[in-house]
RODOLO-508444 format. One record per residue (C-alpha): residue number from 1; residue in one letter; chain; x, y, z. Coordinates in steps of 0.25 Angstrom, whole numbers, always signed. Layout:
BEGIN
(NUM 'a' 'A' (X Y Z))
...
This chain:
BEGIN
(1 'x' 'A' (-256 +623 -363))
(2 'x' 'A' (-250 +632 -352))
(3 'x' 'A' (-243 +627 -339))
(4 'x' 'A' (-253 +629 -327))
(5 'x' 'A' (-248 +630 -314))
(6 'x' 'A' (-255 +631 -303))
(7 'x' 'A' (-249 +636 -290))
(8 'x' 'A' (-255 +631 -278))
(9 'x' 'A' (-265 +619 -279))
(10 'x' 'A' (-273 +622 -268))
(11 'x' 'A' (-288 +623 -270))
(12 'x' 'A' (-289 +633 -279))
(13 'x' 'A' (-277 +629 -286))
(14 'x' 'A' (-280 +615 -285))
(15 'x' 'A' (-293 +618 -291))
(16 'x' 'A' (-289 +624 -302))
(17 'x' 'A' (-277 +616 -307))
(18 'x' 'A' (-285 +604 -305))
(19 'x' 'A' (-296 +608 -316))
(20 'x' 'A' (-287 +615 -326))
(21 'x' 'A' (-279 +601 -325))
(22 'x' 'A' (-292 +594 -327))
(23 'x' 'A' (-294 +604 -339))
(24 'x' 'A' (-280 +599 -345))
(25 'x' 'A' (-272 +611 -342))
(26 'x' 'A' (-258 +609 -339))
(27 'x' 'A' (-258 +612 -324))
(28 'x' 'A' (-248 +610 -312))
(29 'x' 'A' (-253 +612 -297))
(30 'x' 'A' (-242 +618 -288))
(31 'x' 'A' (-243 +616 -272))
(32 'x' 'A' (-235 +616 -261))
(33 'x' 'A' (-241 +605 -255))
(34 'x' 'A' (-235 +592 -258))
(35 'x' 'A' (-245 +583 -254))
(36 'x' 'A' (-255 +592 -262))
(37 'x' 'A' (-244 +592 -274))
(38 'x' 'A' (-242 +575 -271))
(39 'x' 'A' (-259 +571 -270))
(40 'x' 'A' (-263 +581 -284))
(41 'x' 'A' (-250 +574 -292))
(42 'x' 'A' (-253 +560 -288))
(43 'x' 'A' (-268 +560 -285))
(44 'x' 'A' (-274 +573 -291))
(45 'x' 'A' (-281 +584 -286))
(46 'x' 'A' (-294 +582 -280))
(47 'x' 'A' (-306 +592 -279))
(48 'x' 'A' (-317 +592 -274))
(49 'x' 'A' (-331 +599 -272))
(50 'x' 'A' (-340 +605 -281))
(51 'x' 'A' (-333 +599 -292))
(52 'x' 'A' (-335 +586 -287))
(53 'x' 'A' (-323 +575 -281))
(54 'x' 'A' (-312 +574 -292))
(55 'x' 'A' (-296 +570 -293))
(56 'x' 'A' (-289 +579 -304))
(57 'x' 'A' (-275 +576 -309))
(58 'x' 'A' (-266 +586 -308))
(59 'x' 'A' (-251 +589 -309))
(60 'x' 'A' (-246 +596 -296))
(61 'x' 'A' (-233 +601 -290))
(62 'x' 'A' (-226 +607 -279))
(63 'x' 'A' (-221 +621 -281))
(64 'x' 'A' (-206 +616 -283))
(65 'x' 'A' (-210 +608 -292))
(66 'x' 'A' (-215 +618 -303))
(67 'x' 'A' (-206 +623 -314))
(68 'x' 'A' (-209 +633 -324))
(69 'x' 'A' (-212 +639 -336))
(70 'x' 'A' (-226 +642 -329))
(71 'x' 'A' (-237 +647 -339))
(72 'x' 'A' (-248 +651 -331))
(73 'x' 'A' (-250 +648 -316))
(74 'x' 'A' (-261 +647 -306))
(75 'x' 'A' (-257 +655 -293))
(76 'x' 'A' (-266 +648 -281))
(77 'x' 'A' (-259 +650 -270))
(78 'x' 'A' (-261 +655 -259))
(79 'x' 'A' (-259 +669 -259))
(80 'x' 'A' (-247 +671 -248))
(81 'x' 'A' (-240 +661 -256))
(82 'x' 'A' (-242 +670 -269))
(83 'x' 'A' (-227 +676 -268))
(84 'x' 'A' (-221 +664 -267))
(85 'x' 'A' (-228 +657 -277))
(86 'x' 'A' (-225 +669 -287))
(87 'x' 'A' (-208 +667 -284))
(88 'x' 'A' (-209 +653 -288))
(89 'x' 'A' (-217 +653 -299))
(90 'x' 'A' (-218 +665 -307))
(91 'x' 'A' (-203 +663 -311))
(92 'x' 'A' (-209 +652 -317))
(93 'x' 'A' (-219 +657 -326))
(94 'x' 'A' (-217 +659 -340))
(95 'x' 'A' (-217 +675 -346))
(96 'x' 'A' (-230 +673 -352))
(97 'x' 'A' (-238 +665 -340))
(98 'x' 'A' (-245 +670 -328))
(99 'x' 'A' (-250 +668 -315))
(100 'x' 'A' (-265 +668 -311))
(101 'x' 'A' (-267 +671 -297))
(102 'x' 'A' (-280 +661 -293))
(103 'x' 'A' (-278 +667 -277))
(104 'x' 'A' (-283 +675 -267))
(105 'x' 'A' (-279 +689 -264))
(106 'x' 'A' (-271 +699 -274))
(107 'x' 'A' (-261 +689 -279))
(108 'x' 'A' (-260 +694 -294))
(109 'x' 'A' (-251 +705 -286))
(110 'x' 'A' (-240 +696 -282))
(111 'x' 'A' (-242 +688 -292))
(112 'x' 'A' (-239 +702 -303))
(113 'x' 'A' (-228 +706 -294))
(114 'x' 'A' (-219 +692 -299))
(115 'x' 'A' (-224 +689 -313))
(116 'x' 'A' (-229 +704 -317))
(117 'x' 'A' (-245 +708 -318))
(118 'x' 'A' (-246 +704 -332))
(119 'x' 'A' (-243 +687 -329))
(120 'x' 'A' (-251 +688 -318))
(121 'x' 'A' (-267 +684 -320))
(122 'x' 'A' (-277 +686 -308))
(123 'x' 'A' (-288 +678 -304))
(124 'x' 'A' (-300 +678 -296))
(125 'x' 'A' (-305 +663 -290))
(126 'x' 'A' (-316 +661 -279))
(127 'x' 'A' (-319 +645 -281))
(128 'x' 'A' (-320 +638 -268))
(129 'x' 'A' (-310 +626 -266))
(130 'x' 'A' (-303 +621 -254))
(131 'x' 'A' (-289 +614 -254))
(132 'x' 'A' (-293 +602 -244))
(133 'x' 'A' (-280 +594 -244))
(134 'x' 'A' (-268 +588 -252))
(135 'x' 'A' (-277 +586 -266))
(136 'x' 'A' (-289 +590 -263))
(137 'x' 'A' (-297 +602 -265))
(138 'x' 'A' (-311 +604 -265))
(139 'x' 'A' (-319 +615 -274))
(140 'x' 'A' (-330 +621 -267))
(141 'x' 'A' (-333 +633 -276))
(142 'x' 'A' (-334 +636 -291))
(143 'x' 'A' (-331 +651 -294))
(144 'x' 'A' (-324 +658 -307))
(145 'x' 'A' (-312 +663 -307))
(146 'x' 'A' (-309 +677 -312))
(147 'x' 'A' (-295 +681 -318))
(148 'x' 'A' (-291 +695 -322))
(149 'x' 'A' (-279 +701 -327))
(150 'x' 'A' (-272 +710 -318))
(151 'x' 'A' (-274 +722 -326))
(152 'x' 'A' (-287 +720 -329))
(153 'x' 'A' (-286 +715 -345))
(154 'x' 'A' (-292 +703 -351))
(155 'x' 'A' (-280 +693 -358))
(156 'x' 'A' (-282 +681 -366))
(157 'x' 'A' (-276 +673 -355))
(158 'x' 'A' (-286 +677 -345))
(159 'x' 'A' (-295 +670 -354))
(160 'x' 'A' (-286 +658 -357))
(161 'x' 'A' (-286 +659 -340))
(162 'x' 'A' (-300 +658 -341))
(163 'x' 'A' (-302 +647 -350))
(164 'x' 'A' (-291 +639 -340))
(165 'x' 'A' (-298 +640 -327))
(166 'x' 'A' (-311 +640 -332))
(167 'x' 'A' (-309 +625 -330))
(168 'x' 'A' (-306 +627 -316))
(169 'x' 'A' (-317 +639 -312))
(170 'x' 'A' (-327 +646 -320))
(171 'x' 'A' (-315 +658 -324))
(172 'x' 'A' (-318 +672 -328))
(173 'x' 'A' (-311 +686 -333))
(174 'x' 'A' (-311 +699 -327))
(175 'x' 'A' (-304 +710 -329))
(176 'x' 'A' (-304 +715 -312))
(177 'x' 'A' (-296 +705 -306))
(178 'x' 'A' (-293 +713 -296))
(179 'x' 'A' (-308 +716 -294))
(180 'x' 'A' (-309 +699 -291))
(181 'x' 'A' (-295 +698 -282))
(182 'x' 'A' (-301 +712 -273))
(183 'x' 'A' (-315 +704 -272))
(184 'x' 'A' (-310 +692 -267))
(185 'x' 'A' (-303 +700 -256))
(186 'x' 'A' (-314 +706 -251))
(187 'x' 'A' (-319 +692 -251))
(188 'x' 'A' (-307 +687 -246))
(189 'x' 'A' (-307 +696 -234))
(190 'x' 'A' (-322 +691 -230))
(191 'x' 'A' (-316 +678 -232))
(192 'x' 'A' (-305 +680 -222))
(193 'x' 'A' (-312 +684 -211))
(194 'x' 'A' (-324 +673 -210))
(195 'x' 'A' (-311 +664 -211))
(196 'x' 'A' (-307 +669 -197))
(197 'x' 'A' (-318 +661 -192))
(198 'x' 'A' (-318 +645 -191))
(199 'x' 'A' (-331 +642 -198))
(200 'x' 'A' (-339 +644 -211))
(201 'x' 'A' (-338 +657 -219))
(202 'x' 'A' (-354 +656 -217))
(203 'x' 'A' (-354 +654 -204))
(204 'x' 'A' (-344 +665 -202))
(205 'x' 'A' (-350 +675 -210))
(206 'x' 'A' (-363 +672 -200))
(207 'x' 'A' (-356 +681 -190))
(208 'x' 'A' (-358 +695 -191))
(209 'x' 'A' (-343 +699 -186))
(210 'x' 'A' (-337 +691 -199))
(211 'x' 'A' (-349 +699 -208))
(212 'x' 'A' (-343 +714 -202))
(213 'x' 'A' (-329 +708 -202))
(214 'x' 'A' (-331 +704 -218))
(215 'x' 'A' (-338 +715 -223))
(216 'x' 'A' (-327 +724 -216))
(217 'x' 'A' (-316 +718 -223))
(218 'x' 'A' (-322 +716 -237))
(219 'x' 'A' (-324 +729 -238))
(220 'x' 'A' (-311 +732 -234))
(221 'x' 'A' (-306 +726 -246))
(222 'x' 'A' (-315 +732 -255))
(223 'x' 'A' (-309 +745 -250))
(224 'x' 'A' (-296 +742 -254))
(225 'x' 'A' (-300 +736 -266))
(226 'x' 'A' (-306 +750 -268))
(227 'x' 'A' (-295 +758 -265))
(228 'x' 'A' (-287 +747 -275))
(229 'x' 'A' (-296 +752 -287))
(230 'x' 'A' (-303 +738 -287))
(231 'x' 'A' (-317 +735 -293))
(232 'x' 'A' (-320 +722 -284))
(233 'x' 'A' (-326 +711 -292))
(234 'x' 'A' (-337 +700 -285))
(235 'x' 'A' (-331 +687 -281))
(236 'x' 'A' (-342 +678 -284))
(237 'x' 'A' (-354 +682 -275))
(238 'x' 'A' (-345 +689 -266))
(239 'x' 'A' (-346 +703 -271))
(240 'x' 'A' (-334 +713 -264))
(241 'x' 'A' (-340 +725 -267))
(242 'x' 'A' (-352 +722 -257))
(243 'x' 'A' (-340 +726 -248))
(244 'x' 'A' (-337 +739 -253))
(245 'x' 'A' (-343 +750 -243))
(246 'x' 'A' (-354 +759 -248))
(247 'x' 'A' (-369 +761 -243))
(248 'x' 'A' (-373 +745 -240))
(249 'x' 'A' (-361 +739 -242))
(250 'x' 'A' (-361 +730 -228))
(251 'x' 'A' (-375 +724 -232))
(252 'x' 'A' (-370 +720 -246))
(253 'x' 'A' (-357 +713 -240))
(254 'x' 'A' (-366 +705 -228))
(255 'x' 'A' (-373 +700 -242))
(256 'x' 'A' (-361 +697 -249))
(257 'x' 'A' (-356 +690 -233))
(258 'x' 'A' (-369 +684 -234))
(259 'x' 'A' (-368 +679 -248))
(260 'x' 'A' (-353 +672 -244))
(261 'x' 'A' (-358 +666 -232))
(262 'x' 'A' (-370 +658 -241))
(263 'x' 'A' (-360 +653 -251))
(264 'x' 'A' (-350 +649 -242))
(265 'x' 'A' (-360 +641 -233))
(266 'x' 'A' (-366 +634 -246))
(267 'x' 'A' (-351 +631 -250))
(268 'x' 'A' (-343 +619 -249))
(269 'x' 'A' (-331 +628 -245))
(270 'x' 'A' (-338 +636 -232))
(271 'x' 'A' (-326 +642 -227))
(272 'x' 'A' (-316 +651 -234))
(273 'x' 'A' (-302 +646 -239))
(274 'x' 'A' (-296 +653 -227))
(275 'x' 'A' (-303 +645 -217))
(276 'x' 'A' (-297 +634 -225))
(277 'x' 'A' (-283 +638 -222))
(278 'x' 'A' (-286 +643 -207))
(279 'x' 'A' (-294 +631 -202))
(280 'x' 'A' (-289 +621 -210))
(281 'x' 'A' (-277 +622 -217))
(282 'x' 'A' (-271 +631 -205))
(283 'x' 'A' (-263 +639 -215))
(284 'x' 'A' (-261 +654 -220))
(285 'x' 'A' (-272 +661 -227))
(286 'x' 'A' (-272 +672 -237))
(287 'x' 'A' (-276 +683 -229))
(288 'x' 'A' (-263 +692 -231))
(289 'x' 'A' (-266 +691 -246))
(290 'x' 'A' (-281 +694 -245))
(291 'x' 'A' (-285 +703 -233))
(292 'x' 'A' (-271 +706 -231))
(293 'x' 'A' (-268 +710 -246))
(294 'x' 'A' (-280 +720 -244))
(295 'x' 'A' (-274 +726 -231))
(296 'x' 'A' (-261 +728 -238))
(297 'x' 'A' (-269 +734 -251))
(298 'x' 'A' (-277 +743 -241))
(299 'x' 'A' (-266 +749 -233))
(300 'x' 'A' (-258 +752 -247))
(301 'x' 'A' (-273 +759 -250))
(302 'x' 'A' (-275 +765 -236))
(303 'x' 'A' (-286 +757 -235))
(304 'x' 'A' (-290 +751 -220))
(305 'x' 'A' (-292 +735 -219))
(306 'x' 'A' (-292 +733 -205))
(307 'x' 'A' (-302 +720 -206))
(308 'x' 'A' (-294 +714 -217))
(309 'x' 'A' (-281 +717 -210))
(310 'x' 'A' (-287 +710 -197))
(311 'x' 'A' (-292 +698 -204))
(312 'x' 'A' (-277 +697 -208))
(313 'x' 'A' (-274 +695 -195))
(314 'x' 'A' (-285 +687 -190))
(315 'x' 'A' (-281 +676 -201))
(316 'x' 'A' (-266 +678 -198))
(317 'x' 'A' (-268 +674 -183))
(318 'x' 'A' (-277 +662 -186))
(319 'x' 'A' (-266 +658 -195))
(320 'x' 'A' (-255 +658 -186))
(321 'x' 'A' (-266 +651 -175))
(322 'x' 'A' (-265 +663 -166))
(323 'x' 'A' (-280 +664 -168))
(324 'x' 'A' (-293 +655 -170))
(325 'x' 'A' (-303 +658 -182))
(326 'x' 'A' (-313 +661 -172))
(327 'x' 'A' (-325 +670 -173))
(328 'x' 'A' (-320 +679 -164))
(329 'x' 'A' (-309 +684 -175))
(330 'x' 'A' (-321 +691 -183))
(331 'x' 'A' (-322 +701 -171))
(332 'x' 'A' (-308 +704 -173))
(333 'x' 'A' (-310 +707 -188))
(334 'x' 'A' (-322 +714 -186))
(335 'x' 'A' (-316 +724 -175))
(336 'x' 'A' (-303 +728 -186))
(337 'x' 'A' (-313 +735 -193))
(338 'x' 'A' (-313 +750 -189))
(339 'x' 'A' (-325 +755 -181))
């Protein structure tokens, strides 16, 4: 049976690790936390939500802790940490392992750039689960997950892949990665500006200023994403291309807003990760490798982002505390966009 490790046992790490574990695969849980490390070793991981309650036992360990050979490993950390994560470990993996991306953003590149395109697997996720505190984590949404070869082709370890994670999330095979990893930046550029704001994504989306100020910046993305070749894939019941900009395009976003705003509202997770890390966890977010990832694709493309390149500011100043997630930060995103 091959070596697991998952790197970063956060709450879709933890997520994950804990039910492959539960499964009977061979899994180790790498986090930097210690007291995270310390409770999932002595105690097990707990999750809870739509699962129900439950303590699973799982082997853990702190990043210095790890030695190789590594067969296959599970990259869930957070995306500004992806460099440093690929210097430690990808010396570490064996020549016929990989490294499956289960982030947000365009990872796979970096991820390529250390242990070459072809050990390098790319994967879509979109369930809901919050890391609440030193071992524990609750689930609040069941989604599949989606992985794809970087070039496209279907191999007989994306369907081993498949047949692992599946006892995690409902897991599927495509052949446009890069279709899923471009959608859920339009998704996460509508994500980021409603988290400029201290309340509900439902709530928030109520305001008109955050629908203008999201339509704007998704379509944005799909622009570069066009420019980049990319066929955009749906993300659930988010559907990108509502963004793209033809003869009615800002009706079919306000549905697809309107849409997000239902679910969130129902959900047990009503606001965005990002609001997590804002309000909560006072710590960075991943806007440079999201919205900012599109700003630097789009000037390479000659592309305009100015709303994307905005939001990047506007979350960089609420992290550093020289500015409130206050309403008034819409106005500001709305008013980047050219007249």
């Amino acid at each position: 049976m091959a070596r697991i490790a998952v790197i970063g046992a956060g709450a879709i790490g933890g997520t994950v690790g804990a039910f492959l574990t539960q499964a009977g695969y061979d899994v180790l849980l790498v986090d930097v936390v210690p007291e995270h490390v310390r409770i999932m070793t002595s105690e097990g991981l707990r999750i809870t939500g739509i699962r129900g309650d439950r303590c699973y036992p799982v082997r853990a360990a702190l990043p210095e802790e790890v030695r190789g050979p590594l067969e296959i490993v599970l990259l869930c950390v957070k995306g500004h940490f992806t460099e440093a994560a690929m210097e430690q470990y990808a010396p570490l993996l064996v020549p016929d392992g990989y490294i499956v991306s289960l982030q947000n953003g365009l990872n796979e590149e970096i991820i390529a750039r250390f242990v070459g395109p072809e050990r390098t697997v790319g994967a879509f996720v979109h369930f809901g689960a919050d890391y609440l505190e030193p071992g524990l984590i609750r689930l609040a949404t069941e989604r599949p997950i989606v992985l794809g070869e970087l070039d496209g082709t279907i191999t007989p370890r994306l369907h081993e892949l498949r047949s692992m994670l599946s006892h995690a999330m409902p897991t599927e095979l495509t052949t446009n990665i890069w279709g899923y990893l471009w959608g859920k930046l339009v998704y996460g550029a509508v994500a980021f500006v409603v988290s400029t704001v201290d309340a509900p994504v439902a709530e928030v989306l109520g305001d008109p200023r955050a629908r203008l100020a999201a339509r704007l910046a998704g379509a944005e993305v799909v622009r570069v994403a066009q420019a980049r070749g990319i066929r955009l894939e749906q993300i659930g019941a988010f559907d990108p291309t509502a963004f793209a900009e033809s003869p009615g395009w800002e009706a079919r976003a306000e549905a697809v807003l309107d849409r997000l705003a239902e679910e969130m509202r129902d959900s047990l997770k009503p606001h965005m990760g990002i609001w997590m890390d804002l309000r909560v966890k006072r710590r960075k977010t991943e806007v440079d490798m999201q919205c900012g990832v599109v700003v630097a694709h789009g000037e390479q493309l000659g592309v305009p982002t100015p709303v994307n390149a905005a939001t990047v500011r506007v979350i960089h100043e609420i992290e550093a505390g020289r500015r409130a997630m206050e309403w008034s930060n819409l106005d500001d995103l709305v008013a980047a966009a050219p007249a």
